[in-house]
Structure formats: structure tokens, C-alpha cells
C-alpha positions as CSV (number, residue, x, y, z in Angstrom):
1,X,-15.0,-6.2,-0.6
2,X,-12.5,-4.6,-2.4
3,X,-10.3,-0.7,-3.1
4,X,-9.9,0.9,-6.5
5,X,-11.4,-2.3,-8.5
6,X,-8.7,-5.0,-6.2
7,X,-10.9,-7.5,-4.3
8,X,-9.5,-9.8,-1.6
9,X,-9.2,-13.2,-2.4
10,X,-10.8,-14.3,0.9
11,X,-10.2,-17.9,-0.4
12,X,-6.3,-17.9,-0.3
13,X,-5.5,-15.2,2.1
14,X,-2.0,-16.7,2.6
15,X,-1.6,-16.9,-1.4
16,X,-0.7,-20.8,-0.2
17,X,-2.4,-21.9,-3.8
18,X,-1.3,-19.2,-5.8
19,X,1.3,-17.1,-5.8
20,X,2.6,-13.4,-7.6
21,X,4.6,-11.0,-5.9
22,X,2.6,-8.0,-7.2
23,X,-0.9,-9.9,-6.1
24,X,0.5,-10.5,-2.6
25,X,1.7,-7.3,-2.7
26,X,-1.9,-5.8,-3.9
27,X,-3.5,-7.7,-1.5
28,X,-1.6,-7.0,1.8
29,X,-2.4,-3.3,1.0
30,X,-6.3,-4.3,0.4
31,X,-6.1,-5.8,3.7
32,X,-4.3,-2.6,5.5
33,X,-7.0,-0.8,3.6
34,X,-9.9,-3.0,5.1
35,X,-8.2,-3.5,8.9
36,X,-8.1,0.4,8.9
37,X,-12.1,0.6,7.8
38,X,-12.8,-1.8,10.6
39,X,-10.6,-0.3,13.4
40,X,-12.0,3.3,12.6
41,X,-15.3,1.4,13.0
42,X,-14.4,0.1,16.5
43,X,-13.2,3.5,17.7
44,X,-16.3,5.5,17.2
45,X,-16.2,7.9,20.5
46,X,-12.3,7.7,21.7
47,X,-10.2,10.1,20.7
48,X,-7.9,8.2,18.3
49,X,-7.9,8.1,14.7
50,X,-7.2,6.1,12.0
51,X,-6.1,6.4,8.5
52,X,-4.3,4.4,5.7
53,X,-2.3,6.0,3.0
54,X,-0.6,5.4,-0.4
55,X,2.4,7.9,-0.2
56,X,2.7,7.2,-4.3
57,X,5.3,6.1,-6.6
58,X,7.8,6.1,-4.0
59,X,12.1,5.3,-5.1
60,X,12.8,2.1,-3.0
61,X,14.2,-1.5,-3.5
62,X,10.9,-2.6,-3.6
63,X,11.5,-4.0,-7.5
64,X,14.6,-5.5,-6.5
65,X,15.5,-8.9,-7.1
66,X,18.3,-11.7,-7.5
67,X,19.5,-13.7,-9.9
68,X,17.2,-17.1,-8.3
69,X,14.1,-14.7,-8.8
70,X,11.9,-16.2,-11.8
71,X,13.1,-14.5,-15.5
72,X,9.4,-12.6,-15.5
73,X,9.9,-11.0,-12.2
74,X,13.6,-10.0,-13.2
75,X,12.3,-8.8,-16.6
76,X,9.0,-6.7,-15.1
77,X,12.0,-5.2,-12.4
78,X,14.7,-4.3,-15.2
79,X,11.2,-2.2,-16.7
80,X,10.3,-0.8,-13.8
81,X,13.3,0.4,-12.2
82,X,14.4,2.9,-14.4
83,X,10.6,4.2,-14.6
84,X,10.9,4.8,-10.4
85,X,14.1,6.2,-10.7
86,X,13.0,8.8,-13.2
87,X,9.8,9.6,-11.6
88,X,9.6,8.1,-8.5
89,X,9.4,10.8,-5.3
90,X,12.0,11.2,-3.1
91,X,11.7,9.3,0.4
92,X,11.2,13.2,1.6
93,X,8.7,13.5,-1.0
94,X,7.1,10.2,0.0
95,X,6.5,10.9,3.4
96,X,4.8,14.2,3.3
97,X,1.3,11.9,2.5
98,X,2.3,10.0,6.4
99,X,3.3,13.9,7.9
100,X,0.0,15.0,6.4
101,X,-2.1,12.0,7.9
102,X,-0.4,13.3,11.5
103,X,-0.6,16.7,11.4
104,X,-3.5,18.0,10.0
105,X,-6.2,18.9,11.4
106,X,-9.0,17.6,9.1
107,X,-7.8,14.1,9.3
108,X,-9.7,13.3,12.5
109,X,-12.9,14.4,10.7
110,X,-12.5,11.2,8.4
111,X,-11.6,8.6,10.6
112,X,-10.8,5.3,8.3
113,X,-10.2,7.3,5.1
114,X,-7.9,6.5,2.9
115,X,-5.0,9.5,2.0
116,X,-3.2,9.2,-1.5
């Protein structure tokens, strides 16, 4: 089962035999995506909802690394910074996918949906 073409590698959950930071990364979202599916699923008839969310291209550290990180993740990071920084949203901007899951009223009418 997978989200936008990314399939979980049921195999290697842990990523114990194989290892990227982006495919990790990918795949712990996959997983949100999926636990949220099947917690929606498992409220049916209560009064709680449940959503997951990609608040976009959001500026944070997450590209950061040190000088022990491998030369290809330094190299994809020194790339990808400067593209956040010029169009990366704001952390304000970021959150108004999370204030929107919250606060608005159709949200509860699509329990497990996904929010971008």
C-alpha cells in the first residue's frame, strides 16, 4: 500500500538493510499516512477525528548536516538549502495546513484524509 506513487517497504521497516535519509524519511511519512487511515477506520461512531497533513515546503534544519555526514548527503543539502530558503513557507505559513486540519469545520466530514 502506498501514497502519491511511495510504497512501504514492509520488508525493512526499520531500514536495518538499507539505509537513505530521504527513504527513511519518505517512509516514516507513508507510515503516518497509513496509521492515520487505520485509526480513522477504528473510530467510526466516536466523536474524534483524524487527519494527516503535509504543511509543504516548509524552512527548517531538516537538510542540515555535519561535516561526518556522507559527501552525497552534504552535496544534495548545500542544493537544497538555498532552494528552501528562497521558497520555502514561513513556520507561520507552515502551520496554517495543521490550524486548518483543527478548525474547520469540513475536516470531521473526512475522517483519515490526508490535508496538503
Amino acid at each position: 500500500m502506498g501514497h502519491k506513487g511511495v510504497k512501504m517497504n514492509w520488508d525493512d521497516l526499520q531500514s536495518e538493510k538499507n539505509y537513505g535519509s530521504f527513504f527513511a524519511y519518505r517512509q516514516s511519512k507513508l507510515a503516518n499516512v497509513l496509521f492515520t487511515i487505520e485509526l480513522a477506520d477504528r473510530l467510526k461512531g466516536t466523536n474524534v477525528t483524524v487527519c494527516s497533513l503535509h504543511p509543504g515546503a516548509v524552512k527548517t534544519e531538516i537538510v542540515r548536516t555535519n561535516e561526518s555526514s556522507p559527501l552525497s548527503s552534504r552535496l544534495l543539502a548545500s542544493i537544497v538549502r538555498p532552494i528552501f530558503s528562497l521558497f520555502g513557507k514561513s513556520s507561520a505559513q507552515g502551520a496554517l495546513t495543521s490550524i486548518y486540519c483543527a478548525t474547520h469545520e469540513d475536516v470531521p466530514k473526512n475522517p483519515g484524509a490526508y490535508y496538503e
